[in-house]
N, C-alpha and C positions, 0 to 999 in steps of 0.2 A: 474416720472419714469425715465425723463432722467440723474436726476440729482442722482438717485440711482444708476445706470450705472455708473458713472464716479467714485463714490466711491468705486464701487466693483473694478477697475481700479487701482483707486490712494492709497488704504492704502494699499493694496499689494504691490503696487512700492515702495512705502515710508517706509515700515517694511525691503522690500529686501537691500534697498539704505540703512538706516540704520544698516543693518545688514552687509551686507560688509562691511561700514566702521568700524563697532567696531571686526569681524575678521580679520582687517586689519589691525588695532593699536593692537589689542593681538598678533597675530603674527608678530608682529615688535619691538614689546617690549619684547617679552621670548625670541629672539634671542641671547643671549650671549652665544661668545665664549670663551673657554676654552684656557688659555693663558700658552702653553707646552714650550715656549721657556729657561725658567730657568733649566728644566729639559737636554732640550735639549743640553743646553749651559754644564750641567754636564756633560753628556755623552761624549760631544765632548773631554772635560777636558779629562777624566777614559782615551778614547779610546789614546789621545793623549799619555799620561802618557803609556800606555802597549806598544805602538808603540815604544817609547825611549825605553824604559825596553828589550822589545825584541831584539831592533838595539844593546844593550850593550851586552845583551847576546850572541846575536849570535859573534860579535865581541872578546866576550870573548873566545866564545867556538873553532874559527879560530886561536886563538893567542895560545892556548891551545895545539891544533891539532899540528902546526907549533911546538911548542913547542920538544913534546910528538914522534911526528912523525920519526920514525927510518929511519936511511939512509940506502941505497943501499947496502954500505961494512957492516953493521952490521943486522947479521941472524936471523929471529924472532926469542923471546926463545918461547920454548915448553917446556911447565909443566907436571904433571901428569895428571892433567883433560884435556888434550888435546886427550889421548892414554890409556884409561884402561885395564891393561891386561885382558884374559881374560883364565878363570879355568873350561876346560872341568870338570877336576876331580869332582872338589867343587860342578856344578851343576848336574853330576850325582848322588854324593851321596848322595844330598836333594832328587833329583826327581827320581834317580830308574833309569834314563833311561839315555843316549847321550843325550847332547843337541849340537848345533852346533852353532858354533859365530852366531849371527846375525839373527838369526832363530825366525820372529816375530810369531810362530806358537807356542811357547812357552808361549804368552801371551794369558790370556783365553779369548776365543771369536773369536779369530782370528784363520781361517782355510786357508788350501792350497789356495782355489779361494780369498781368502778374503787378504791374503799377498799376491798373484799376483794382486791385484788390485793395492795395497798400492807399491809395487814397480814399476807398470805403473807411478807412481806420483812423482818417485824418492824418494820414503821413503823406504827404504832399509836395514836399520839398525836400533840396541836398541836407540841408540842414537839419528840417526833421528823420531824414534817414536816421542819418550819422548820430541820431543822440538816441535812436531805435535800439534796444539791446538784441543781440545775435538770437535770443531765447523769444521774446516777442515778436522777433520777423517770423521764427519758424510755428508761432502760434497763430500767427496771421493767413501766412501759408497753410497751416492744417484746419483752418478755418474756410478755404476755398477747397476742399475737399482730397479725393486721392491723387488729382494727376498733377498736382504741385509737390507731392510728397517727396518725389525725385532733386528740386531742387535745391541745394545749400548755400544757405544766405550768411557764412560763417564772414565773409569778406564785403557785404553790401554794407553796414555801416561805414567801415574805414577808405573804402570808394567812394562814397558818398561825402564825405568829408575831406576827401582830395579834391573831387569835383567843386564843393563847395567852399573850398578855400583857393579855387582857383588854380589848383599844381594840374594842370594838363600835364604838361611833360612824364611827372611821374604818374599820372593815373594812367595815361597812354604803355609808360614801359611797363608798368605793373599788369596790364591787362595780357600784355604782349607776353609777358613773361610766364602766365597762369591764365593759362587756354581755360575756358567754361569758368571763369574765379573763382579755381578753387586754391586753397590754400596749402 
């Protein structure tokens, strides 16, 4: 009996002991790592390369500048696209009615409260509509609160840009054609 006790003892020690050593050699043997350095050593190459690339460009685009760069004694020029006239008559006789320079109430969608917003913003004119991105109208809009939230200003720059370059004709069919402008 006592020599059954020490067995019940010892092969369990000796299965455990055996056991850890051979999870000890498995897991010391699938250890291999993953050897990223060639990749890495590209990278470093690419990044270097865009760095030069860049330092040439921008050095180009300074020599450029300096170039280009008008002096003091000589006055910008101003083109035609700097100043478009603009033709009370023309946009009456599309729309029936007065319009008045710069009057973004002309563009559909846009009401009295909705152009006092948009001139809080300093957007003021056809002109500054239309260079307005669709994403900072609707920030502008969600700046006067929930009950503009309803409007979509996806087509007030490119209106506004009709307007401002004078196309009654086509800002008139266009509105005709896309009831509340929408797109």
């Amino acid at each position: 009996m006592e020599n059954m006790n020490i067995w019940c003892w010892l092969i369990p020690a000796i299965v455990g002991i055996v056991c850890a050593l051979f999870g000890y050699l498995i897991g010391k043997g699938g250890n291999s790592q993953i050897d990223h350095s060639s990749e890495l050593n590209i990278l470093k190459d690419k990044n270097a390369k865009l760095e030069t690339d860049l330092a040439a460009c921008n050095k180009q685009l300074s020599q450029e500048s300096e170039r280009v760069a008008p002096t003091k004694a000589v006055p910008p020029i101003v083109t035609a696209e700097t100043v478009l006239p603009f033709s009370a008559q023309a946009a009456k006789s599309v729309f029936g009615k007065t319009i008045k320079q710069n009057d973004l109430k002309i563009v559909e969608g846009i009401g009295p409260k909705i152009q006092q917003l948009f001139n809080s913003f300093n957007i003021k004119t056809w002109k500054d509509l239309s260079e307005t991105s669709v994403d900072k109208c609707q920030e502008i809009l969600g700046s006067g609160g929930t009950r503009y939230k309803i409007h979509d200003p996806a087509s007030w720059p490119m209106q506004a840009k009709m307007a401002y370059e004078g196309k009654w004709k086509e800002l008139h069919k266009w509105q005709e054609e896309h009831k509340r402008g929408k797109l």
